[in-house]
C-alpha positions in Angstrom: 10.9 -49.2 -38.3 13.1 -51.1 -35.6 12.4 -50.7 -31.9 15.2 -48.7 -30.2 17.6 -51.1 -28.1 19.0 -50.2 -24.5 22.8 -48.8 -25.1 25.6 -50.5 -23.5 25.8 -49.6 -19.8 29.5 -49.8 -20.2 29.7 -46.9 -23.1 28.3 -43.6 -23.6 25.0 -44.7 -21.4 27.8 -44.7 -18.1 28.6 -41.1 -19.2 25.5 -39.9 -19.7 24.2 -41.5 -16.3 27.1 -39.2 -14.9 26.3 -36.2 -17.0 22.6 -36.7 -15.3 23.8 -36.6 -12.0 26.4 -33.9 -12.3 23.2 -31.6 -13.6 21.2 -32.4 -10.3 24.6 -31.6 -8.2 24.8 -28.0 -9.9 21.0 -27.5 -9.1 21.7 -28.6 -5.4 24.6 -27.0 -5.0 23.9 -23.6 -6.9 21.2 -22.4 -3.8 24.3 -22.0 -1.7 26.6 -20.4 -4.1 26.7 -16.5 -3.4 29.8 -15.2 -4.7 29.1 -13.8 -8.7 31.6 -15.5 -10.5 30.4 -18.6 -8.4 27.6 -17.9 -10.1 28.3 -17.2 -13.6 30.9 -20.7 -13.5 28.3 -22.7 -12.0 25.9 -21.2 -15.1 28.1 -21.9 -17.5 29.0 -25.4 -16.4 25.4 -26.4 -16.0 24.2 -25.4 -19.4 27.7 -27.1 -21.2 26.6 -30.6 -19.4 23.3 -30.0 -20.3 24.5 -28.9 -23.9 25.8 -32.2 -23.8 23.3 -34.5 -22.3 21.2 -33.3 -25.3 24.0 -33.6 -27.9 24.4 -37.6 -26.8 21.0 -38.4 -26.4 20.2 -37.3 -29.8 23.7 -38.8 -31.1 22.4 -42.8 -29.6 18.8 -42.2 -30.5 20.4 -41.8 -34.0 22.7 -44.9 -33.9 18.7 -46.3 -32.6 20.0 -46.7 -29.2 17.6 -46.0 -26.2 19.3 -43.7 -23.8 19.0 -44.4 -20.2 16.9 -42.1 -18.4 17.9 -39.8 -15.5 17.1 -40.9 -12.4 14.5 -39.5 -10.0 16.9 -38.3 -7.9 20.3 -38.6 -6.9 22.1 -38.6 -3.4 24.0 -35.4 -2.3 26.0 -34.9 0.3 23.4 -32.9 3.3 24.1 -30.8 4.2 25.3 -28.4 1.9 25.2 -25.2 4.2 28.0 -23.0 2.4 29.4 -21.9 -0.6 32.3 -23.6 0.2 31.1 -26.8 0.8 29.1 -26.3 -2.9 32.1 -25.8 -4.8 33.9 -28.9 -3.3 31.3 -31.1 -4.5 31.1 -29.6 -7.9 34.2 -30.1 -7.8 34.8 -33.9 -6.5 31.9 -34.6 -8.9 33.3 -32.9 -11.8 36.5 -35.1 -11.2 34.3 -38.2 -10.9 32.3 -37.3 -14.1 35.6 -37.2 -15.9 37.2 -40.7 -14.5 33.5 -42.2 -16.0 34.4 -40.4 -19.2 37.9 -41.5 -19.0 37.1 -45.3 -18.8 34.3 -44.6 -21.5 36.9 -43.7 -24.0 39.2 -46.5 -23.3 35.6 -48.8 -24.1 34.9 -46.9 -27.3 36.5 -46.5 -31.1 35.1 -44.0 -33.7 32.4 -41.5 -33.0 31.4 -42.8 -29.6 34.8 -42.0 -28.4 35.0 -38.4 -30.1 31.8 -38.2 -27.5 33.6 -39.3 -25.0 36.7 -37.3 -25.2 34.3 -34.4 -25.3 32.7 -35.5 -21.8 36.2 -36.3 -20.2 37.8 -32.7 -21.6 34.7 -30.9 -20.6 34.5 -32.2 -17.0 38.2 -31.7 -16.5 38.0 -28.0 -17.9 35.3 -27.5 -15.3 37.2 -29.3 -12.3 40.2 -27.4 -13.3 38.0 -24.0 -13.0 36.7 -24.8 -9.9 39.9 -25.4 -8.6 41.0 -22.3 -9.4 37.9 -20.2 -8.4 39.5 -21.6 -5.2 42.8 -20.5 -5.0 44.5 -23.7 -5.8 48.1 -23.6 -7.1 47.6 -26.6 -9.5 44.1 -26.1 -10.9 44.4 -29.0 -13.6 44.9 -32.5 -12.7 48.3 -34.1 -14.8 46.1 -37.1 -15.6 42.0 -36.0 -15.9 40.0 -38.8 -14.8 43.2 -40.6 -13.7 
């Protein structure tokens, strides 16, 4: 059986490195979310980017790629001390996670960009959400990840 190989840094392994950190950010940021649809958003964004972390780790350990690992821990903006504050970084970062997805779809062809296209519509969904949770006019970006 071969040995798995270390995936491109510059495909799917930059979008899951995002993915990683955007599931840290909703774990930092959720202990200052009060509000219950706050809440139930945060929930249901968490377990979608966790969804699919799992769905692309299993889809390169397939094509006998060795996913990066997450890191130990990632830098958040300190401090977070309102709810606020929480959804403005989920927000920022859900708008970053989709500009890595959006430059991994321009680097991929075939099932790694289906992947990818799933990562950038995902994150901008989410972005747009949170965006609207806060009152903004124009909850979807004309360009996601642009």
């Amino acid at each position: 059986m071969n040995e798995p190989t270390p995936a491109p840094a510059d495909g799917l392994a930059a979008g899951l490195a995002a993915e990683y950190a955007l599931i840290y950010a909703y774990g930092r940021a959720g202990v200052e979310l009060g509000d219950k649809a706050a809440l139930d958003i945060a929930a249901d964004a968490e377990n979608t980017h966790r969804d699919l972390r799992d769905r692309l780790t299993e889809y390169m350990a397939g094509l006998g790629q060795l996913p990066p690992p997450p890191e130990a821990a990632y830098t958040v903006v300190d401090p977070l001390t309102n709810e606020g504050e929480a959804v403005a970084l989920l927000t920022k970062l859900e708008d970053a996670t989709a500009a890595t997805w959006r430059t991994v779809v321009s680097a991929t062809a075939g099932d790694d960009r289906r992947h990818a296209v799933d990562g950038l519509s995902n994150a901008a969904t989410r972005a747009a959400v949170w965006r609207r949770w806060r009152g903004e006019q124009k909850a979807a970006a004309t360009f996601p990840g642009a």
